[in-house]
N, C-alpha and C positions, 0 to 999 in steps of 0.2 A: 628306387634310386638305381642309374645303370652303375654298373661297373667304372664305368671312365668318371662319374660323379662322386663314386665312394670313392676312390685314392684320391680322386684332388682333394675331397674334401679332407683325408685323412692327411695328408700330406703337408695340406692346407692351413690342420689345424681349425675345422670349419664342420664339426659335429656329424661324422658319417653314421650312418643307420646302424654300421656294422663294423666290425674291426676284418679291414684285407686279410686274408692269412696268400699264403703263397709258399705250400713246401711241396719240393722235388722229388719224390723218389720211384728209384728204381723197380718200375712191377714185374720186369723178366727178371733182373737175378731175385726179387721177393719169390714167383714163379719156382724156380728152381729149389729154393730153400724153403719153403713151406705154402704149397698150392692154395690152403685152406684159409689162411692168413691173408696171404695174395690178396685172395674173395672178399677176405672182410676191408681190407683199408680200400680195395677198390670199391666196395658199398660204398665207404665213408669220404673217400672224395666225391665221390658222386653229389655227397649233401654240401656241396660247396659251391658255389656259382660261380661261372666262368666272366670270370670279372675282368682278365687279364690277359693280355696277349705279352708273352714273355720273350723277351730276348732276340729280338728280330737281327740277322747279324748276316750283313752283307762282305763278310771275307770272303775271298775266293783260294784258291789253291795255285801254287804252279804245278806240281808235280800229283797226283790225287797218289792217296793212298793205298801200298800193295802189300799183301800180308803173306808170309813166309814162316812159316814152324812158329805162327801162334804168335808171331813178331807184324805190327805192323807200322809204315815207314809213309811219311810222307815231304813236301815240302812245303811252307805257305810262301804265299806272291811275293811274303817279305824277303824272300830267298835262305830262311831261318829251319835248318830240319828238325822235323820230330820224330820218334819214336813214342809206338804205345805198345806195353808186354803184356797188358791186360792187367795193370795196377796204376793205370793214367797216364796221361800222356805226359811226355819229358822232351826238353829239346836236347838235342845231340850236336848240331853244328851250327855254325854262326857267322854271315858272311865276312863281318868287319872284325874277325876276329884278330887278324895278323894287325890291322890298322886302315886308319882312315884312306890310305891309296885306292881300298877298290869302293869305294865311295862317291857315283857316279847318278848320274838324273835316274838312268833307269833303274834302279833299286829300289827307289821310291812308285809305287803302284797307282795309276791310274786311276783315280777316285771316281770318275765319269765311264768309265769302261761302259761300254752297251749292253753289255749283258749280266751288270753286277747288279740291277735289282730286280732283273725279268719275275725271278722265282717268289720274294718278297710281294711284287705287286700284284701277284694272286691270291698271295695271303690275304690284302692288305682287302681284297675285295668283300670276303669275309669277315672284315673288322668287330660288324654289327655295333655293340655299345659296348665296346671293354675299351680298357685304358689301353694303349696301345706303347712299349715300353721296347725302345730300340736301343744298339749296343754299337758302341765303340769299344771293339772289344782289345785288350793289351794297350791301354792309352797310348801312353807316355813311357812314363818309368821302366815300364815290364817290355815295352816296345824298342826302349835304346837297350836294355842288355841283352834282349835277343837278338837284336844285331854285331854286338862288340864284343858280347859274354860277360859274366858280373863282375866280376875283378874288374875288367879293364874299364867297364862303365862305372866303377866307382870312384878310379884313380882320373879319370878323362877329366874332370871341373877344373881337376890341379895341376895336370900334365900338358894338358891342350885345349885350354878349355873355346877355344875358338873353333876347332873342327868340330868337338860336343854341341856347344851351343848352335853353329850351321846345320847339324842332324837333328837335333831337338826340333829348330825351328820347322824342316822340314815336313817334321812327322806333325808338329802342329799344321802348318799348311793342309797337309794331306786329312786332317783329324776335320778340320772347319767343315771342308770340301763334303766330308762326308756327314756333316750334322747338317749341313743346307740341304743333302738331299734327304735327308729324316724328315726334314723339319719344313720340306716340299709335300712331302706325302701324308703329312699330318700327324707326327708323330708326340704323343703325349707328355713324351721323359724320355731323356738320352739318357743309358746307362752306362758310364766309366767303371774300368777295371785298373787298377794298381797298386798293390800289394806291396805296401809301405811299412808294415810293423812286423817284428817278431812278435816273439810272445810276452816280452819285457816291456820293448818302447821300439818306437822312430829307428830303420835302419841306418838313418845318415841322422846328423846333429838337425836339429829344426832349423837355424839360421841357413844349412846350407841349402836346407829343402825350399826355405822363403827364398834363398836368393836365385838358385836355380831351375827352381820347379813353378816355384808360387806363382811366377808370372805369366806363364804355360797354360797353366788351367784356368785362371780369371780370364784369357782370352776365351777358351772352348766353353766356358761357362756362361758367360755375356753375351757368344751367339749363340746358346743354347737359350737362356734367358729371354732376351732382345724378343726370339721366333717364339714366345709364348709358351714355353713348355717345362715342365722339372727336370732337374739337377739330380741325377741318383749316381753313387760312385761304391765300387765294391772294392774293399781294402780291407784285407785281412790284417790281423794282429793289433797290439796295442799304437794306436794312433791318436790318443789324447791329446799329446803337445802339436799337433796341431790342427784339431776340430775347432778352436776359433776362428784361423786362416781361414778354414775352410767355409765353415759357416759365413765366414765375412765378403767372403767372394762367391758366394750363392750357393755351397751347395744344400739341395733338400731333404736329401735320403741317404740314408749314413747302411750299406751293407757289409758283413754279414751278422756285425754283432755280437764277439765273442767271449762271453761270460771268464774264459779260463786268463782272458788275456786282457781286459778292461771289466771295473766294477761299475754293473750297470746301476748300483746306485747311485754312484757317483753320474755316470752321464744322465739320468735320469734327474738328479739337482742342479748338473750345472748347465747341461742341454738343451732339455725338455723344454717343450714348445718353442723351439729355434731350429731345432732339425729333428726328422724323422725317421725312428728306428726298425730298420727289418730284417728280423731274424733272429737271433739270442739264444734260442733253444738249443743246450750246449752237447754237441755230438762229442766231446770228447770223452767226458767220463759221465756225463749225469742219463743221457741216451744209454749209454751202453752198460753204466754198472748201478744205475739208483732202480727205482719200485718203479710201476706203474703208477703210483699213490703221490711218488714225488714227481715223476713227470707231470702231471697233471697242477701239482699245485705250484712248480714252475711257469707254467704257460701263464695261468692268473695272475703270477705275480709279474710276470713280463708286462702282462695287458693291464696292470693297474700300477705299474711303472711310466711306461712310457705313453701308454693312452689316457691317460688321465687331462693330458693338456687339451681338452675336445678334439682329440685323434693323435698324431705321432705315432702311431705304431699299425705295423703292416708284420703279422705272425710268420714265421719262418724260423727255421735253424740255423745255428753259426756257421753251417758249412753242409758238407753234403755228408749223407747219414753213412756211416761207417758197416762194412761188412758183417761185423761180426753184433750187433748192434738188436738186443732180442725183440721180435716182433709185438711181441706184447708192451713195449714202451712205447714203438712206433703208432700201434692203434690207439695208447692212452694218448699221445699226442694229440693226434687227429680231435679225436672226441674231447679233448680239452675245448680246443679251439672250435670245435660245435659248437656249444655252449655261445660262443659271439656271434652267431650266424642268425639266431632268430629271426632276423627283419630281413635276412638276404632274400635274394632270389634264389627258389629252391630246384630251378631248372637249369640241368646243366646244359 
């Protein structure tokens, strides 16, 4: 079974040979902090088949990044700055922060530019049989307060809500443009990012999210849909009040899954087999302060959660694995989710 067979089928809910796993991590700072370790988890992704082409992401820069005393500074197209200190990156400044005045055609970026998939379409030549999984990255949500700043994108529905909803539309516009060209080049699953929950609930009331939001992503979802392809959307924290919505306007793959912040048995009774979960393996405290003994019998319980519906579940962690975070959880990790890989392809 390739790669690109097993997620749909997992996705699908359509009995994949294998359960996807899919985790990130860092082997230069592993490198640094324990060479020997390093060795062993790069053994063990090795035993994992390259089932996945992750995160294809055709942003471009205006400004590229210049680093100064270990400070590095960039700006993106969206005309949004960031700063990275070397503890990730942050943004710093924000065009429309004073107000909607400098709010002009050009701020909005060029979806067709000539040269924004050159580098992509050499990937893409490589594809082979992996699922092929592209990103609109900063959708929506995360993309109007990097242009306004968060405060003022909160107050905008209720202060103005007609120059909000003119930018919103925009950045929809500009979002389609760039899922037509995924979705030209043969792309399996558009990945969305927006970061909707704390660690309690819903940043904004759900009604206001239905009235201002809901309508936004049922369009980028319907041509996502429409061109044949999965729904995958990354949204951190608890986002239960409205995984129906969401579910109802297509989407497939619900990331990153975080145990401290939603109970996965709950989505697991009330979800399961209606959307697809990946990730869960909790980097906040169970990665960093349980056994090797309990990481391990966390993954199982993951994978006999949400894969039980003939697939639903794609292994991965709720987030990206924390510095201080001991090696020997990170290899029982791995080797948990060995254990599903029997029927894989054992080439990487």
């Amino acid at each position: 079974m390739t790669g690109k067979e097993t997620y749909s089928r997992a996705i699908e809910f359509r009995k994949p040979d294998y359960v996807p796993v899919d985790i990130v991590v860092d082997l230069d700072w592993l490198q640094e902090k324990d060479p020997g370790k390093r060795e062993r988890i790069a053994e063990l992704q090795a035993g994992f088949p390259d089932d996945l082409l992750r995160w294809l992401n055709a942003a471009r820069n205006a400004v590229e990044p210049v680093t100064e005393d270990r400070i590095t500074r960039w700006t993106d197209e969206w005309q949004t700055g960031w700063v990275d200190d070397g503890y990730g990156a942050k943004t710093e400044s924000y065009p429309l922060n004073e107000g909607y005045e400098a709010f002009t055609d050009s701020l909005i970026p060029d979806a067709h530019h000539p040269g924004r998939f050159s580098g992509i379409d050499e990937i893409l030549k490589d594809r082979k049989q992996r699922y092929v999984q592209a990103a609109v990255w900063f959708t929506l949500f995360e993309r109007l307060w990097m242009l306004r700043g968060f405060e003022n994108l909160l107050l905008d529905p209720y202060v103005d809500e007609r120059s909000f909803c003119s930018l919103r539309d925009r950045i929809v516009e500009y979002n389609l443009a760039i899922i037509d060209e995924w979705l030209k080049r043969g792309a399996d699953g558009i990945f969305f990012s927006d970061d909707w929950g704390s660690q309690k609930g819903l940043l904004i009331h759900p009604d206001v999210w239905r009235k201002f939001y809901k309508p936004s992503y049922q369009r980028m979802f319907d041509r996502v849909r429409s061109g044949g392809a999965h729904v995958w959307m990354h949204m951190c924290g608890n986002v239960v009040a409205i995984l129906p919505d969401l579910i109802d306007i297509g989407l497939n793959v619900l990331n990153p899954v975080q145990p401290q912040a939603m109970d996965v048995q709950l989505l697991s009774r009330e979800f399961g087999g209606r959307l697809c979960f990946y990730g869960g393996i909790d980097v906040q405290g169970l990665l960093i302060h349980g056994s090797p003994q309990q990481v391990k019998r966390q993954v199982r319980r993951l994978v006999e959660l949400f894969g039980r519906f003939d697939g639903g579940y794609i292994g991965g962690t709720s987030h990206s694995i924390m510095p201080e975070t001991p090696l020997d959880n990170i290899i029982a990790m791995y080797e948990a989710f060995l254990e599903y890989q029997q029927a894989a392809p054992t080439v990487k």
